[in-house]
C-alpha positions in Angstrom: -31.3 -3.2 10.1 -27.8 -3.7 8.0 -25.1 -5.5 10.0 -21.7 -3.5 9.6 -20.1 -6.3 7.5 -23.3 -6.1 4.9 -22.8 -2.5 5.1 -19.0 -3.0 4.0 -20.0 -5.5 1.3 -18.2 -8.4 3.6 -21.4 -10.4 3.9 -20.0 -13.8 3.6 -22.0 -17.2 2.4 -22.7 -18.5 6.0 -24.5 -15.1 6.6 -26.6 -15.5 3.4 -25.3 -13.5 0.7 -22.9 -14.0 -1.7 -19.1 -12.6 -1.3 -18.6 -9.4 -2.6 -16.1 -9.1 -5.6 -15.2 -6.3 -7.1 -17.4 -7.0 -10.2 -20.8 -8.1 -8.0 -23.1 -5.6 -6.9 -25.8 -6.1 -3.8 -29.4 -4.9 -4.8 -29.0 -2.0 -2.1 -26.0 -0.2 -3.7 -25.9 3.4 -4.7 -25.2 5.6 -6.9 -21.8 6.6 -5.4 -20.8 2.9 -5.1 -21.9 2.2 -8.7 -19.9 5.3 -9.6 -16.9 4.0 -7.7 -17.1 0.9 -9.2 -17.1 2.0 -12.5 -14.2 4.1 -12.2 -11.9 1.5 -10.4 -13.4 -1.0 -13.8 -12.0 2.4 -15.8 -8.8 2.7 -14.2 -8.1 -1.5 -14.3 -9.0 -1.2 -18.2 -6.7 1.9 -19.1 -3.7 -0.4 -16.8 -4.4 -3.3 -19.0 -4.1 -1.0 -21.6 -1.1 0.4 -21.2 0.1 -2.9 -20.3 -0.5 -4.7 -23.2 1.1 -1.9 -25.1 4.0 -2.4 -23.3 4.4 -6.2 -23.9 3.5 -5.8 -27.7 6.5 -3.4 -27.7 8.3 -6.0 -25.9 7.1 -9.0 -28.3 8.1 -6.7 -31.2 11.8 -6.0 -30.1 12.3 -9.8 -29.5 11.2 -10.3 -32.8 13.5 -7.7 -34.2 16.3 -9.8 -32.1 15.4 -13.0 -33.0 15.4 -12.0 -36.5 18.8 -10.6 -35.7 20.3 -13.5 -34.3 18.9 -16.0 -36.8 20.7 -13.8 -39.7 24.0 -14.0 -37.5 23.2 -17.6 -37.1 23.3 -17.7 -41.3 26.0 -16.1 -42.0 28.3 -17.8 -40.0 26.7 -21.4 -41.0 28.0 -19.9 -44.5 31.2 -18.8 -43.8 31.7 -21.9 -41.7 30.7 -23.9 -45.0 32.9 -21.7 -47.3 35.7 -22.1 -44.8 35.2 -26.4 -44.9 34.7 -26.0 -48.3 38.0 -24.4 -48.8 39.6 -26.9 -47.0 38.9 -30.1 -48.2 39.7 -28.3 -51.9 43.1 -27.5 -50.7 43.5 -31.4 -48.7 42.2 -32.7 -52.3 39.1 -34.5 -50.1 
């Protein structure tokens, strides 16, 4: 006889199983639950995928931008420099 929590997989510690995670399987599964379980793995995976597609596009646009900002950052530290340059020539500093 299988209570209807161990049935559902909600068989807690007290009752003398383990918690059921996503990733643990009891030794009376089937076929269809392994099934299901593989394709809810599957569809978790191709997520992450997509996912970490999306922050390495991401990553790679700050990058572009930072490398943007830093050659901004340059310039103007030069023109700045020409600019106080100038100055003191004309002062005679």
């Amino acid at each position: 006889p299988v209570s209807a929590a161990a049935a559902a997989g909600e068989e807690s510690p007290a009752e003398g199983g383990p918690p059921d995670h996503s990733y643990s399987l009891s030794s009376g599964t089937t076929s269809e639950e392994l099934l299901r379980k593989l394709n809810e793995q599957r569809d978790i995976i191709a997520l992450l995928e997509v996912k970490m597609k999306e922050m390495k596009g991401s990553i790679r646009r700050l990058r572009l931008a930072e490398a943007q900002l830093r050659e901004e950052i340059r310039e103007k530290d030069r023109l700045l420099h020409a600019a106080s340059a100038g100055t003191r020539k004309r002062h005679g500093l």
